[in-house]
N, C-alpha and C positions, 0 to 999 in steps of 0.2 A: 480745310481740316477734314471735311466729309471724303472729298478727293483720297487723301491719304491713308484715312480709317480702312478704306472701301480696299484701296489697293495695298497696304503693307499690313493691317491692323488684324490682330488679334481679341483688340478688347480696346474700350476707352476709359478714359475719369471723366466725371462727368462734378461741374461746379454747381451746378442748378438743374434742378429736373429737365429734360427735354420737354417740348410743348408737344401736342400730339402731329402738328405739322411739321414739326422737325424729326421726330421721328418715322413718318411717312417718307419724307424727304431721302432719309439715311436708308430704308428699306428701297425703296426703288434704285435708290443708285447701287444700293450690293446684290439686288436682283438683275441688275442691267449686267453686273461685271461677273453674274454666276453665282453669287454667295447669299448666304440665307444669314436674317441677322441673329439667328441663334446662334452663328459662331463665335459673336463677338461676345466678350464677358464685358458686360457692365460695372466699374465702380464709383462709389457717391462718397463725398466727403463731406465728416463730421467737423462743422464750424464749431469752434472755441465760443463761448460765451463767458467773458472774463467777468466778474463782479468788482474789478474793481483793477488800478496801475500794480497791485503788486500784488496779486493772490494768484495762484492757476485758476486755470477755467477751471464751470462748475458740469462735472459730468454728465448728471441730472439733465439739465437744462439743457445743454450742449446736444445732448439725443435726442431730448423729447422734440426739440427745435429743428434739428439738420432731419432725423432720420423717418419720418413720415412720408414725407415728398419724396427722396430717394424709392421707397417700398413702393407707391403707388407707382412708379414711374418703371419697375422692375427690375433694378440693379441688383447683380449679383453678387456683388461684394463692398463691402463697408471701409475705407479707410481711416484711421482714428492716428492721432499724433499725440503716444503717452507724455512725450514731457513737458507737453499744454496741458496738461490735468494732473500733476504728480511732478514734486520737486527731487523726492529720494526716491532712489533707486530700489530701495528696499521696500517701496510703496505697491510696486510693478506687479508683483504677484495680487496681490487684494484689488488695484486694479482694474487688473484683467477680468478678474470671478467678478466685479462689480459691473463691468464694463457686458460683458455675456448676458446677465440677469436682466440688464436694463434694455439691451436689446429685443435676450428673447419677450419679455415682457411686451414688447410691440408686434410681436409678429405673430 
């Protein structure tokens, strides 16, 4: 995977924080091929936290839980999967504004 990042990559997702030797790891090898890891965009993804077999995940919990360890680890962007948190469509909008709040609120 580092292989690939190193040579076609622009950015990665990232399922779990990097440790800081895998991150050492990734920086030598895009220093060996020329590349600085600031070119690469980091992003971290927010795990569902279901309450239960038939409710959507709970937003709340869902951030407070995925998106720490992302920040500490320096990912530049967040991906979220609204219709794990929201059944209607017409939910999308309040959401979103919930969804911002709760972030910026961590950072």
């Amino acid at each position: 995977v580092i292989r690939r990042i190193v040579r076609y990559g622009s950015g990665h997702t990232i399922l779990n924080p990097p440790t800081p030797a895998q991150l050492a790891r990734l920086d030598e090898e895009m220093s060996r091929a020329g590349r600085k890891m600031s070119e690469l965009i980091t992003t971290g993804l927010v795990f569902p936290s279901f309450p239960g077999p038939d409710a959507p995940a709970d937003l709340a919990r869902s951030i407070e839980e995925s998106l720490p360890p992302f920040l500490e680890a320096g990912v530049d962007r967040i991906t979220i999967k609204p219709s794990q948190f929201i059944e209607d469509p017409a939910e999308f909008s309040a959401f979103l504004e919930e969804t911002d709040r709760r972030i910026e609120a961590l950072l």
